[in-house]
C-alpha positions as CSV (number, residue, x, y, z in Angstrom):
1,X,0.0,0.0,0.0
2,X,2.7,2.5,0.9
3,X,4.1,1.7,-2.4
4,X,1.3,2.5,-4.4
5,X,1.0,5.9,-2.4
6,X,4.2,6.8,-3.4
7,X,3.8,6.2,-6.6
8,X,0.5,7.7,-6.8
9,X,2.3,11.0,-5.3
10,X,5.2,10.9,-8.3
11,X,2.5,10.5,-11.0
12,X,0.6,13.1,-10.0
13,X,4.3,15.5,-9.4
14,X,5.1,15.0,-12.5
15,X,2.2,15.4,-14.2
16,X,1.9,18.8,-12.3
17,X,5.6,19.6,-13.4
18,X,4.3,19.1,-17.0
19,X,1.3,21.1,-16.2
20,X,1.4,23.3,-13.7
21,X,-2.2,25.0,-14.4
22,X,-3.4,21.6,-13.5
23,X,-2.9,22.8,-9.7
24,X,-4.9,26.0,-9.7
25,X,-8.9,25.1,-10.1
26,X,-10.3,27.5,-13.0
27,X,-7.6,27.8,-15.5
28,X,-8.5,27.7,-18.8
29,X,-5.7,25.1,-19.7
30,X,-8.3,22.0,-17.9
31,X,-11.2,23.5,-19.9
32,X,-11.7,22.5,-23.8
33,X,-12.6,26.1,-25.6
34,X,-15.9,27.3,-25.9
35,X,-17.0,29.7,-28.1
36,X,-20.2,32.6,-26.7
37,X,-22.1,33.4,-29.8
38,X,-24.4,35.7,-28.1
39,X,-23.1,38.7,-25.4
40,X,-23.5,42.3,-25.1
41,X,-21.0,44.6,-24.6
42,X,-23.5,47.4,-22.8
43,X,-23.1,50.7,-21.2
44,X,-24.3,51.0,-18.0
45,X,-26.0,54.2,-16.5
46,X,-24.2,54.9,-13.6
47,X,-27.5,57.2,-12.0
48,X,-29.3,54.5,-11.9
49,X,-29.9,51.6,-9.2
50,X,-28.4,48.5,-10.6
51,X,-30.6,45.6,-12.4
52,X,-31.3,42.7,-10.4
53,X,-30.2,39.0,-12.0
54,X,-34.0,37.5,-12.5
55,X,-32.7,34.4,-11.7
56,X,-30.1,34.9,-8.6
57,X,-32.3,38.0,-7.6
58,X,-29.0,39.9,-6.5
59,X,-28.2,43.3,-8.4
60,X,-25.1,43.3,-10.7
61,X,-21.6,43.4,-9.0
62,X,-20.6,45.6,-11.9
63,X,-20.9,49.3,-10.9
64,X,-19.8,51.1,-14.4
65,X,-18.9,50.0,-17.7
66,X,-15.9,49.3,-17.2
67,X,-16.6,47.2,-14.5
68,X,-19.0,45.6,-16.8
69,X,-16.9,44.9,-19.7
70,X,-13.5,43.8,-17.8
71,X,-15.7,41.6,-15.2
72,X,-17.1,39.7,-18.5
73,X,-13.8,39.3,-20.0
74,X,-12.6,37.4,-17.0
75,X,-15.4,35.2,-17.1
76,X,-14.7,34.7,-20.7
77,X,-10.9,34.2,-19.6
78,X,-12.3,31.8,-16.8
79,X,-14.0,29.4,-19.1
80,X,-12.0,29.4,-21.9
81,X,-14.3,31.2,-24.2
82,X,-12.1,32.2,-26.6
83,X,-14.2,34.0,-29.0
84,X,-17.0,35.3,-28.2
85,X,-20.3,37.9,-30.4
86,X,-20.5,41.2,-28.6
87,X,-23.0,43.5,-29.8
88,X,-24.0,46.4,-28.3
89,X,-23.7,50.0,-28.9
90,X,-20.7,50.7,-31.1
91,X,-18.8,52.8,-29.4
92,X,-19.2,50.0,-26.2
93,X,-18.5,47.0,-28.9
94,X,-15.5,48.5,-30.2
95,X,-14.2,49.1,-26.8
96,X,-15.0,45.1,-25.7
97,X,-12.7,44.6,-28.6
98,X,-9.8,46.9,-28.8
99,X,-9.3,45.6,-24.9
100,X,-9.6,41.9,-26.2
101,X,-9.1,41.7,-30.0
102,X,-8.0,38.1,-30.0
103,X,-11.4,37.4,-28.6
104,X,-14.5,39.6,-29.1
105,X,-16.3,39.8,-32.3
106,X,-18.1,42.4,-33.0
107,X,-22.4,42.1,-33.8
108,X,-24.5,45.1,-34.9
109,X,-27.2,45.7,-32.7
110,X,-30.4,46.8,-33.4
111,X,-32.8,47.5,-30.9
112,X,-35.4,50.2,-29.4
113,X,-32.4,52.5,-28.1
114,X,-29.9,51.4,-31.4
115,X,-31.9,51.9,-34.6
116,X,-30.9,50.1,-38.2
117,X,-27.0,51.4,-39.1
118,X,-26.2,53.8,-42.5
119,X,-26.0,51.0,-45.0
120,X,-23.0,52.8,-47.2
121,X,-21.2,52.8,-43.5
122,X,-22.1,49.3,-42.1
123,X,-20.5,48.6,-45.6
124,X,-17.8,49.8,-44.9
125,X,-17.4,48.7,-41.2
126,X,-17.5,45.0,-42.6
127,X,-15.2,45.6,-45.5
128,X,-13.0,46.8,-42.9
129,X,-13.4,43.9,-40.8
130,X,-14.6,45.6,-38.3
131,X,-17.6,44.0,-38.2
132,X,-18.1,40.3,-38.4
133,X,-22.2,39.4,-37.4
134,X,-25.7,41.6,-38.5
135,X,-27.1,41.2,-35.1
136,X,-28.2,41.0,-32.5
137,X,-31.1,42.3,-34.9
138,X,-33.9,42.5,-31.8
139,X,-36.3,43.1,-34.0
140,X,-39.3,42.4,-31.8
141,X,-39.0,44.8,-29.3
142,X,-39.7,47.9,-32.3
143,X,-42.7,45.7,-33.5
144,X,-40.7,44.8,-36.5
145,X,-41.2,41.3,-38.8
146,X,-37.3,39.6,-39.3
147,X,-39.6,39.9,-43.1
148,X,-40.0,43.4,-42.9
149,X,-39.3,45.4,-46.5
150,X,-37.1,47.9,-44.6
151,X,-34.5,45.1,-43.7
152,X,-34.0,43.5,-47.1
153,X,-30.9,45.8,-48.2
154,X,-29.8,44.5,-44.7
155,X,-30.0,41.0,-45.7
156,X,-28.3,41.2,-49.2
157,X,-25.3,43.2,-47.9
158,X,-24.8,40.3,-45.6
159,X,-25.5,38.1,-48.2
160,X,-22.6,39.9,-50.6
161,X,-20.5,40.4,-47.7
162,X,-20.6,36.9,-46.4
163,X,-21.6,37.4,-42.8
164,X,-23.8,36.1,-40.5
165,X,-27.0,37.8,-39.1
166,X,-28.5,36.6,-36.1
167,X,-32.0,37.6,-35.0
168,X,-34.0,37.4,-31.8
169,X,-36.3,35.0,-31.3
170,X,-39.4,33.7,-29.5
171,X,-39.1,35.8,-25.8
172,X,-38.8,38.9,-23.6
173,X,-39.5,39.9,-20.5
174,X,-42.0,39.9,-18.7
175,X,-44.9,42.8,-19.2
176,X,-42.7,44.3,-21.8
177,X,-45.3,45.1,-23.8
178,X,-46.4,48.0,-21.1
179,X,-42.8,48.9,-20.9
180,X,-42.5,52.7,-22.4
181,X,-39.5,51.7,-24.2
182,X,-40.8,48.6,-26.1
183,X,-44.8,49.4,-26.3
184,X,-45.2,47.9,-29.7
185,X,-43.2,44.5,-28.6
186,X,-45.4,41.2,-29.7
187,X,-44.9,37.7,-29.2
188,X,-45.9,36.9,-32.4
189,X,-43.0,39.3,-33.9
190,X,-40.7,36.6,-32.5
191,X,-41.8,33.3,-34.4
192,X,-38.8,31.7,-35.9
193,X,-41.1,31.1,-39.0
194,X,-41.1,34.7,-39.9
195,X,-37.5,34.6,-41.6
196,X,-38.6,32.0,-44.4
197,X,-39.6,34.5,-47.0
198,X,-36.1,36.2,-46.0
199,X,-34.4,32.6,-46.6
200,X,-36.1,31.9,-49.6
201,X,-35.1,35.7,-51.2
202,X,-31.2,35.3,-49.9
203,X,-30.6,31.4,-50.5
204,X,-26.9,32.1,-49.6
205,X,-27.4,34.0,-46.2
206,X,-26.0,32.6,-42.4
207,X,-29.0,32.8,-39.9
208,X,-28.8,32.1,-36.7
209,X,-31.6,32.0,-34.4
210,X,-31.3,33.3,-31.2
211,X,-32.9,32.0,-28.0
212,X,-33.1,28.9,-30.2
213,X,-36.7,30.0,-31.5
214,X,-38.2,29.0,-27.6
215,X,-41.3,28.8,-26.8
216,X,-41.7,28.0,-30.7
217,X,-40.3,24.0,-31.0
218,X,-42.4,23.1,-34.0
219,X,-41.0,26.2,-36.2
220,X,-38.0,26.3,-35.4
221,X,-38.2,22.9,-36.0
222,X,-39.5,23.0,-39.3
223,X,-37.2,26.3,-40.1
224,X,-33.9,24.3,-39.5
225,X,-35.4,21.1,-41.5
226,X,-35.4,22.9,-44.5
227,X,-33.1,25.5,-44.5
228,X,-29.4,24.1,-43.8
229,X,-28.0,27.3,-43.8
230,X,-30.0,27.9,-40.3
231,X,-28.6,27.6,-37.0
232,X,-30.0,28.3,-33.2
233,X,-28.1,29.5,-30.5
234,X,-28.6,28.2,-27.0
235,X,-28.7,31.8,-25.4
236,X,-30.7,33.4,-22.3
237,X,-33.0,29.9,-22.0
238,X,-29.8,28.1,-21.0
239,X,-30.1,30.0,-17.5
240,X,-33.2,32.1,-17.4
241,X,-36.0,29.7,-18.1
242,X,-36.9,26.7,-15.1
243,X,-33.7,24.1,-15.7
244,X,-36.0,21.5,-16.4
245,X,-38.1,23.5,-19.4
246,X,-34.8,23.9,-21.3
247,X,-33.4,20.7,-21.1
248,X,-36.9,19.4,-22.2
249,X,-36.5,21.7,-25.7
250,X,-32.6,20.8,-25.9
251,X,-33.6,17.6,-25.8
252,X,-36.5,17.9,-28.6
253,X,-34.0,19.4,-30.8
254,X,-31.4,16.7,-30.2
255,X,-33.6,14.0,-31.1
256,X,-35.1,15.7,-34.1
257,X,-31.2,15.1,-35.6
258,X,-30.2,19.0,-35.0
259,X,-27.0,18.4,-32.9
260,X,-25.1,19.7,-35.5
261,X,-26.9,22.8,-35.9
262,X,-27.0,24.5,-32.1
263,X,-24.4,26.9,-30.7
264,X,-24.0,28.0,-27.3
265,X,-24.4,31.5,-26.5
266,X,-24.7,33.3,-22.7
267,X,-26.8,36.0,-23.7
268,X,-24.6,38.3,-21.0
269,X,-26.1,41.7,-20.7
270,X,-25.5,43.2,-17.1
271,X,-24.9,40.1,-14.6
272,X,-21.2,38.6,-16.1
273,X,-21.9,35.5,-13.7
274,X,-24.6,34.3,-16.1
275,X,-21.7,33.1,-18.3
276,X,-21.0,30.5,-16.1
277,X,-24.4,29.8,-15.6
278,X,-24.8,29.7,-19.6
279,X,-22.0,26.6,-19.6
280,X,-23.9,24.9,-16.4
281,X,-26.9,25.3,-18.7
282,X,-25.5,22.6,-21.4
283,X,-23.3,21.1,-18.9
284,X,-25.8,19.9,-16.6
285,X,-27.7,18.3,-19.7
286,X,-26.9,14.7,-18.7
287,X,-28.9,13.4,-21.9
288,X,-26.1,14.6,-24.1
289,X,-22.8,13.0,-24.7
290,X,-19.4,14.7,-24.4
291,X,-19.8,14.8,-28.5
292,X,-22.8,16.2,-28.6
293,X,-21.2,18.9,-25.6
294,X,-18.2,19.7,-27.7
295,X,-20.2,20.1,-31.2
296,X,-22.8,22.9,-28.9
297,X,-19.7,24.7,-27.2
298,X,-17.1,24.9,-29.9
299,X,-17.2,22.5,-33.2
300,X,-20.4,24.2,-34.9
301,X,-19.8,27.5,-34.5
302,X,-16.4,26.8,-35.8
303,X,-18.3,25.9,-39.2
304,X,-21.3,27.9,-38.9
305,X,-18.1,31.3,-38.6
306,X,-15.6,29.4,-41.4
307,X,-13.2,29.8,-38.3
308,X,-11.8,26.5,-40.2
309,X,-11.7,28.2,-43.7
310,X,-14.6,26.0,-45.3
């Protein structure tokens, strides 16, 4: 027995010579890498009290923007998310990435307080490479169709320009229609089957859809049967919905053959410890094998991005 101790103790020396990461819990070298494609690199109004995690029910422990931003990126560091879809106001998303270039890609948002971008300038910004995702494209909190007319010059720059869009899907919070800053919000506006008439005009064009089309199984169901090009990200249900609930839909769209086809997002807007509670979201999902975990977290939005080139 005291043999086997001893050895036990120089395997695990050397193996922490070789490694010495290995000894610290949380470093990124004992975690494959992930990549979040869905976070928000906001500004936060300082004058106002901080907004409360719906989930935790404890206010943000980021106090300014700064805070914000540099408290996500650690989170990012912690995990080994090693690129990761910020959208948010530009000024904000091209801050996120100047500070961490090798990792943030920078999203367009559109939303009630960022309206739709000059097109002869969002041109630009992607020929630039300074842009590489349309989106998030929040569309349903303007009362705005992903179909609507206005958007289709939108959709064929993308289309030309190669990049992705992703638009929000299927939820919001609750009694935002009786918000003053989203009175014209629907729930009907966010029905993954609304962006067929824009795949059928752009037959070439990346969608992704965020929030993985939830409540709205059967749609997005039928939306990602037909249209290959389609993909779902994980986001904001991985954490913010009852456990149960999202594992039941993960699950649906596991066995419907769509494995292939989800990405993992955290939806991060002002709380940076609902990353981690993103990755517990698929993590926890013991119905899924480690294959199935890798292709969610890293492998599809390798090919759904051309990270490999293809």
């Amino acid at each position: 027995m005291q043999r086997l101790t001893t050895l036990v103790f120089l395997l695990v020396t050397v193996a922490l010579c070789l490694n010495p990461a290995a000894a610290q819990p949380g470093i990124v070298g004992l975690r494959p890498p992930i990549i979040d494609m869905h976070l928000h690199a906001y500004r936060l109004d300082e004058g106002k009290p901080l907004e409360v995690n719906p989930v935790t029910g404890r206010p943000s422990a980021a106090r300014t923007s700064a805070e914000l931003r540099d408290m996500s990126l650690a989170e990012l560091e912690r995990y080994n998310i090693v690129k990761a879809v910020a959208s948010g106001p530009p000024e904000m998303a091209d801050q996120w990435h100047d500070t961490a270039p090798d990792r943030i890609m920078v999203g367009v948002l559109v939303d009630e307080l960022n309206p739709l971008p000059d097109l002869a300038g969002l041109r630009a910004e992607i020929k630039a490479g300074r842009v590489q995702v349309l989106g998030e494209l929040v569309l349903q909190h303007i009362g705005m169709a992903p179909n609507d007319p206005c958007l289709e010059p939108y959709y064929a720059l993308a289309e030309e320009m190669d990049i992705p869009v992703a638009i929000h899907t299927g939820i919001g919070p609750a009694g935002i229609p009786y918000d003053p800053c989203c009175p014209h919000f629907r729930v009907t506006l966010g029905n993954p089957i609304l962006v067929e008439e824009v795949l059928v005009r752009h037959p070439r064009l990346r969608i992704y859809l965020m929030h993985g089309g939830w409540p709205y199984l059967q749609e997005t169901k039928a939306i990602l049967s037909v249209y290959p090009q389609v993909y779902a990200d994980l986001a904001t249900i991985n954490w913010i919905i009852p456990r149960e609930e999202f594992h039941s839909y993960l699950r649906e769209l596991i066995r419907a053959g769509f494995g292939k086809r989800l990405l993992f997002g955290s939806d991060q807007m002002v709380w940076p410890e609902t990353i981690g509670m993103a990755v517990d979201g698929i993590e926890s999902a013991a119905f899924l094998t480690e294959e199935e975990k890798r292709d969610i977290f890293y492998n599809n939005a390798v090919r759904f991005l051309r990270l490999d080139g293809k």
